[in-house]
N, C-alpha and C positions, 0 to 999 in steps of 0.2 A: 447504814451507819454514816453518818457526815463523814466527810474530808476533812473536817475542818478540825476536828480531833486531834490533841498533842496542841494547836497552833503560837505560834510563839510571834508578838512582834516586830517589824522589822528593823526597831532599835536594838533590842534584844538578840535577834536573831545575828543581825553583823556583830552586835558585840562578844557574843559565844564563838563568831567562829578569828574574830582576831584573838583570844584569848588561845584558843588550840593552836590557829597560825604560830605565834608567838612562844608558847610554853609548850606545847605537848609533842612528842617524837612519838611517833607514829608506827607500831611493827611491818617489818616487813611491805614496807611504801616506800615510793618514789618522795623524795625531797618536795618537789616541783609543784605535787598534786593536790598538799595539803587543805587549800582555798577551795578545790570542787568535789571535795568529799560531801557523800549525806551526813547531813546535822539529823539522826534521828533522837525525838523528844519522848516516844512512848509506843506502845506496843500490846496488844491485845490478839490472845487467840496464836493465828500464822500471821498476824498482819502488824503493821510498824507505820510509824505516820513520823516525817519529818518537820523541822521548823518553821516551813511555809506552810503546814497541813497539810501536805500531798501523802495520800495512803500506795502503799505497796503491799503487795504478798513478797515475805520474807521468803526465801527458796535458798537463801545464802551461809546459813547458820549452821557449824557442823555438828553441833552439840547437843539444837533443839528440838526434845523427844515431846514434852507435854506442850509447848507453845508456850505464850505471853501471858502472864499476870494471871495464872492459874493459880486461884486462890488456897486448895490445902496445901500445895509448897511452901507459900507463902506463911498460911500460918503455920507451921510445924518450923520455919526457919523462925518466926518470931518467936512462940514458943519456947525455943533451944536459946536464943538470944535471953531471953527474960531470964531462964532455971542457970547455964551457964554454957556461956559462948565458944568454951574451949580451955583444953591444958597442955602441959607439955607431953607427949604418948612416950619419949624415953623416961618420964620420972615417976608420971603416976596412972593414971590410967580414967575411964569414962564408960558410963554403961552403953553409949548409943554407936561407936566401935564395934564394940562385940554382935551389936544387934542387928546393923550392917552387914558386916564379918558374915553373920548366920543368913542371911539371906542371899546373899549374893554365892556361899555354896549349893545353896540349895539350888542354884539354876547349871550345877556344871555337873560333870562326874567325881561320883564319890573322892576319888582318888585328889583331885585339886579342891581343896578344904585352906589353907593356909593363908591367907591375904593382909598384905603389906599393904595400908592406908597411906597417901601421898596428897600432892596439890595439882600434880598435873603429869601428863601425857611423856611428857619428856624426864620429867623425875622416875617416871615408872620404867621406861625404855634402862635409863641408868640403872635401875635398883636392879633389872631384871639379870642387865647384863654381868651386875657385883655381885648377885646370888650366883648364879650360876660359874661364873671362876673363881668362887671363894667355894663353891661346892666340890668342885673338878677337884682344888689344890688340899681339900679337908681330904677328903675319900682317896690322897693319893693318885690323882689323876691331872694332874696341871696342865692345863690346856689356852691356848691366846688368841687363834684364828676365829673370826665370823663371818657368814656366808650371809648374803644378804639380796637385795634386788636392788639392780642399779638405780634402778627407778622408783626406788623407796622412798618413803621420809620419814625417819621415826624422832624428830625432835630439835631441839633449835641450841642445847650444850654443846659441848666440845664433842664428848662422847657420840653423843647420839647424831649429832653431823658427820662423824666421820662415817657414819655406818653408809650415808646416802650416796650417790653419784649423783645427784641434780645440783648442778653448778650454782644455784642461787644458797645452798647449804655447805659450800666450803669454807675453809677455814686456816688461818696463816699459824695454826700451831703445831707443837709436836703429833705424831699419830698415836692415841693411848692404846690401839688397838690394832690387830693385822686384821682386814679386811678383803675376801675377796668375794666381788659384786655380781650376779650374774644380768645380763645383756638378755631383754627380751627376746629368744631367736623369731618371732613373728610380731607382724604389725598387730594392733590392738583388736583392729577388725576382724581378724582370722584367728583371734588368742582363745576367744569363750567358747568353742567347741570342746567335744570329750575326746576326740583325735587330735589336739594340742596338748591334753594332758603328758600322753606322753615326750613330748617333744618338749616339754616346758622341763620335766623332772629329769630328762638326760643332759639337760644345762646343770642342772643342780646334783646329780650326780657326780658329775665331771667335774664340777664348782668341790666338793667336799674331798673328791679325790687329790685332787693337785693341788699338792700343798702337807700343811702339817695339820696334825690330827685336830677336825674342829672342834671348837666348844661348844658351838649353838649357831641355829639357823634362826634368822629372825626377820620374820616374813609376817608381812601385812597380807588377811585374804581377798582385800580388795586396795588395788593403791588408787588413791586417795589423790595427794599433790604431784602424783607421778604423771598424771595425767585421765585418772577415772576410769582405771583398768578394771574391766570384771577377769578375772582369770577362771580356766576353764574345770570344768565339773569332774571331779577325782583329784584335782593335781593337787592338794592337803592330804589325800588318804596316801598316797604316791609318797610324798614326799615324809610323811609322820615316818611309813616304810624305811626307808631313804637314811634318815635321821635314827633309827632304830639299828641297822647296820653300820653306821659308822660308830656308832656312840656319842653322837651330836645331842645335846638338849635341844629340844624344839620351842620355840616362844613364838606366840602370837603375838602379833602388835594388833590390838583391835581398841585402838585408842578413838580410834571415827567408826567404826564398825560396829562396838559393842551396842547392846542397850534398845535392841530393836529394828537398826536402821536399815538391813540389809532381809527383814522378812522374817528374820529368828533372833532370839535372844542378845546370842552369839554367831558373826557369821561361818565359824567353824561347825557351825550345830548344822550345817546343811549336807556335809557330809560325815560327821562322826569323831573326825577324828582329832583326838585331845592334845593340847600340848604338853610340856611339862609346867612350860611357866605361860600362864596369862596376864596381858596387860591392857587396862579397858580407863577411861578416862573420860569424854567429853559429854556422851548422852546421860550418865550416871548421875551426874550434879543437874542434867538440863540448862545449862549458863547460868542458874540460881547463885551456884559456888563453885568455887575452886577443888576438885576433887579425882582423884585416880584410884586404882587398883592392882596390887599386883599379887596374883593369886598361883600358889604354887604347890606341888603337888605337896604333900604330909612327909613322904620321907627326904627330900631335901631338905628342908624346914628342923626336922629331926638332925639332921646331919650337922648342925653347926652349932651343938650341944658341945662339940669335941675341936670347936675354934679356939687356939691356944692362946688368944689375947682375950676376947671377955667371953666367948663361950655364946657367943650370939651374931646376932647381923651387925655389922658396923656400918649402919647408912640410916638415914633419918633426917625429918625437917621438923624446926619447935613447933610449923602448925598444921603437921602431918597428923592427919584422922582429923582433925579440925570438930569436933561436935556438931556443931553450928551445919560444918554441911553434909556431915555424915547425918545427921538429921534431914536436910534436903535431900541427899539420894535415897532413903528410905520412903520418903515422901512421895516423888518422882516413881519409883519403880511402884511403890502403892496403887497408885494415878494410875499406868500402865496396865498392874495385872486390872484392876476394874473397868477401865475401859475396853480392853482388849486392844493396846495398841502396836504389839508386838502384830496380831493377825492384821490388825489394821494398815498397818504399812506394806505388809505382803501384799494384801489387796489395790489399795489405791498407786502401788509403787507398777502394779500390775497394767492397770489402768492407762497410768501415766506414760507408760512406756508404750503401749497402742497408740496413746495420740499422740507422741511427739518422732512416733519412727516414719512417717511424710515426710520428717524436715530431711530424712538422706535424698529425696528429689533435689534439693535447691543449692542453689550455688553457692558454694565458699563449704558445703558442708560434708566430711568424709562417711561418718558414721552417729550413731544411733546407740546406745544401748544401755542396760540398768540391772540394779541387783536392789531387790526390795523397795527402799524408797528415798533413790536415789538414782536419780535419773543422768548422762549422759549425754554431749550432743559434742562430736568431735568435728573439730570443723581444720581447714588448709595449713594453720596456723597461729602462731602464738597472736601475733597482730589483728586476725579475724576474730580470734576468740576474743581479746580485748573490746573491741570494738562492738561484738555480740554482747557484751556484760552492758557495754554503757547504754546498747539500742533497748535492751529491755530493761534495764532501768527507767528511761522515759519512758517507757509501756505500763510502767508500775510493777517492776519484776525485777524482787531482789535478785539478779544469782552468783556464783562462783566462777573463777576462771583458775582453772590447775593446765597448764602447761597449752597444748595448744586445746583442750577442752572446755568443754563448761560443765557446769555440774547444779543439778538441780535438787536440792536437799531439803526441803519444806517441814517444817515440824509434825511429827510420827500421831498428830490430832487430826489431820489434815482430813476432810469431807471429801465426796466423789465431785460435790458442786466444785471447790477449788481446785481439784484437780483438772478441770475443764476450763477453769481461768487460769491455772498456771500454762497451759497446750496454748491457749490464745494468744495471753499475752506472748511466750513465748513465742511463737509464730508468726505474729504479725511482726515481732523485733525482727524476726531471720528474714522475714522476706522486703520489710523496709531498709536493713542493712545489704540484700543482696540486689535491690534497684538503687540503692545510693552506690555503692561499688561499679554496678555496672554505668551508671550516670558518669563517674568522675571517667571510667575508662573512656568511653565515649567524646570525652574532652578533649 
C-alpha cells in the first residue's frame, strides 16, 4: 500500500497545524510541544498515515478493538444516524439500549445483568462509586472509605482523581471521598508471579482493616497509566475473598481492559472472579464513539426502588446510552464475535511478547512483559521511556508511554505478519536509542 496515502500539502499541512497551535488545548500535553505533534489525516486497518504521508502501525490506541475504517461499524453508525441519532435515556427511552444492555450480560455472570449506559470511562468510575454509597446508605449501611492502588488511574473528574496517587492526577479541591491507597510492596518485575499473590492481598487486607468500614475496593486488573502493571495470577480471587469479609463491594475498573484486550472478554474472566459492580469503556465503542458501561449486579439495582427522593438512581448525562453509539458497540462486539478477536489477541498478544522479551538484553531497559494484547517494555525511566516513544515513532511505531513504561497496544485485528513489524520496529527504536545514549555519554 503507498505511503503516500492520507497526503496532505504542504500548504495545507502548516496551515492545519497553526490552526491547532493557535485554537486547540491539548489533553494531558505539555504546552510547549504542541508544533511537533503527528498531524495524523487517516487510518486504515492498525495502520495511520500522517500529513506528510508517512504510514505507521498504530500500537498507541487504548480503545482500538476492530482497527480503522472498518466498514460494518461504520455502517450501523450511519444507519443509527439516518433512523435516529439519539434521545434523552432519563425522559424517554430507545430500542438499541436494551439491545446493547442484552448483550453485553450475556458475556458476564448471570448475577451482573443491570448496566448503566454512560459517555465514558470516567463517568462510569463516578456512577459506580454513587451506586454503590447510595446502596450502603438505602440498605442502612452508610459507608465513605475506598481502597484503591496507589498507582491507579481510574479517570480525570474530581471524583475519580482523588481515588489515584499518581501525581499528574491531583487536584486543588475539597476530598469528596476518604481514600486509602495501597503502595505496591514489590517492583513490577517480581509482581506477576503466583507467590506475589499473596503478598499483594496482605497489602489489601491491612489497607481494608485500618481504618472505617469500607465501601468498595476499586481495582483495575491491569494498571494501565500506572505504569503497565500485570498483577499476579489469583490476586482478584484473593481479594473478591478479601472484599467478601469485610463487606466491601468490589468494582472493577476495566475501562482499558474490557472488550478483549487482555486475551478474554473481560480481564477478570481469567480468574473467575466477579465483581459486584463493572465498569468497561474504551474497547466497546472501538474510538467510533463515545461510550461506557456500568454493569451491576440485579439486586443493588433492586435496592434503589426504596431511594426516598425519586426511587431510582440519581446520576445521568442527556447523551448517556447515546443510540448512535450504542449502535456502534453493538457493531464492534458483532465484528469481534465473527472474527474471533477475543482468541485472536490471546494469540498474537502471545506472540508479541516472545519477540519483544530480547529487548530485557539492552540497555536503558528493566523489564519485559504483557497480558493478552498488550505488550510492555519497562525501561530506567520516565526520560528513557519518553525518549523510547519518540525513537519508534521515526521507526514508524505508534506507542504509549505510562509512567517510566511503554506500552504496546495495537488493534485486537492485528495479523502474526504485524506482529513481527511491530518486534522490528520496536527494536531497532530500543537499540538506536540505546547507541544514541551511549554516544552522548561518551561525550
Amino acid at each position: 500500500m503507498s505511503q503516500t496515502i492520507g497526503h496532505t500539502d504542504a500548504t495545507e499541512n502548516d496551515a492545519a497545524r497553526v490552526r491547532d497551535s493557535k485554537y486547540v488545548w491539548h489533553p494531558w500535553s505539555r504546552n510547549e510541544v504542541e508544533r511537533d505533534r503527528l498531524m495524523i489525516v487517516r487510518g486504515e486497518g492498525s495502520r495511520v498515515w500522517d500529513a506528510a504521508g508517512r504510514e505507521y502501525i498504530d500500537a498507541s490506541s487504548l480503545n482500538s478493538t476492530v482497527g480503522y475504517g472498518n466498514e460494518d461499524v461504520i455502517a450501523a453508525a450511519t444507519e443509527q444516524l439516518r433512523t435516529l441519532h439519539g434521545v434523552d435515556m432519563s425522559a424517554t427511552n430507545h430500542p438499541v439500549a436494551g439491545r446493547l444492555a442484552e448483550v453485553l450480560a450475556g458475556y458476564l455472570p448471570e448475577s451482573l445483568s443491570r448496566t448503566l449506559l454512560l459517555n465514558s470511562g470516567s463517568e462510569g468510575i463516578e456512577a459506580a462509586l454513587m451506586i454503590a454509597s447510595c446502596y450502603r446508605r438505602i440498605t442502612g449501611d452508610p459507608r465513605n472509605r475506598v481502597i484503591t492502588f496507589a498507582q491507579g488511574y481510574h479517570g480525570s473528574t474530581v471524583l475519580t482523581r482523588t481515588l489515584s496517587g499518581l501525581v499528574p492526577t491531583g487536584h486543588p479541591f475539597q476530598q469528596p471521598i476518604e481514600v486509602t491507597r495501597v503502595t505496591l510492596p514489590l517492583p513490577a518485575a517480581e509482581l506477576r508471579t503466583p507467590e506475589a499473590a499473596k503478598v499483594l492481598a496482605a497489602a489489601f487486607a491491612e489497607a481494608l482493616a485500618d481504618g472505617d468500614a469500607p465501601l468498595a475496593v476499586v481495582v483495575e486488573p491491569f494498571l494501565n497509566v500506572g505504569g503497565g502493571i500485570v498483577l499476579p495470577p489469583g490476586f482478584l480471587t484473593e481479594l473478591r475473598a478479601l472484599c467478601d469479609d469485610a463487606g466491601a463491594l468490589l468494582i472493577f475498573d476495566e475501562i482499558f481492559t474490557g472488550y478483549g484486550r487482555t486475551g478474554k472478554m473481560f480481564a477478570f474472566q481469567h480468574e473467575g472472579a466477579a465483581p459486584d459492580i463493572l465498569v468497561s469503556s474504551k474497547g466497546l465503542g472501538g474510538g467510533y464513539a463515545p461510550i461506557s458501561a456500568v454493569t451491576a449486579r440485579q439486586d443493588i439495582y433492586a435496592a434503589f426502588a426504596d431511594d426516598e427522593i425519586i426511587g431510582g438512581l440519581r446520576y445521568g448525562h442527556t447523551t448517556a446510552g447515546h443510540a448512535t453509539a450504542c449502535a456502534v458497540a453493538i457493531a464492534t462486539l458483532g465484528v469481534m464475535e465473527r472474527e474471533r478477536l477475543v482468541e485472536n489477541a490471546e494469540e498474537r498478544g502471545r506472540e508479541l511478547l516472545k519477540l519483544i522479551e530480547p529487548l530485557r538484553t539492552l540497555p536503558g531497559v528493566v523489564d519485559t512483559r504483557g497480558l493478552g494484547l498488550v505488550g510492555v517494555v519497562e525501561t530506567a525511566d520516565m526520560a528513557t521511556a519518553a525518549a523510547l516513544v519518540v525513537s519508534c515513532q521515526e521507526h514508524g511505531l505508534m506507542v504509549r508511554q505510562q509512567a517510566a513504561s511503554v506500552l504496546v497496544c495495537p488493534p485486537l485485528t492485528l495479523t502474526s505478519a504485524e506482529v513481527e513489524e511491530i518486534a522490528e520496529r520496536i527494536t531497532t527504536a530500543t537499540r538506536a536509542l540505546a547507541s544514541e545514549q551511549s554516544t552522548e555519554q561518551s561525550i
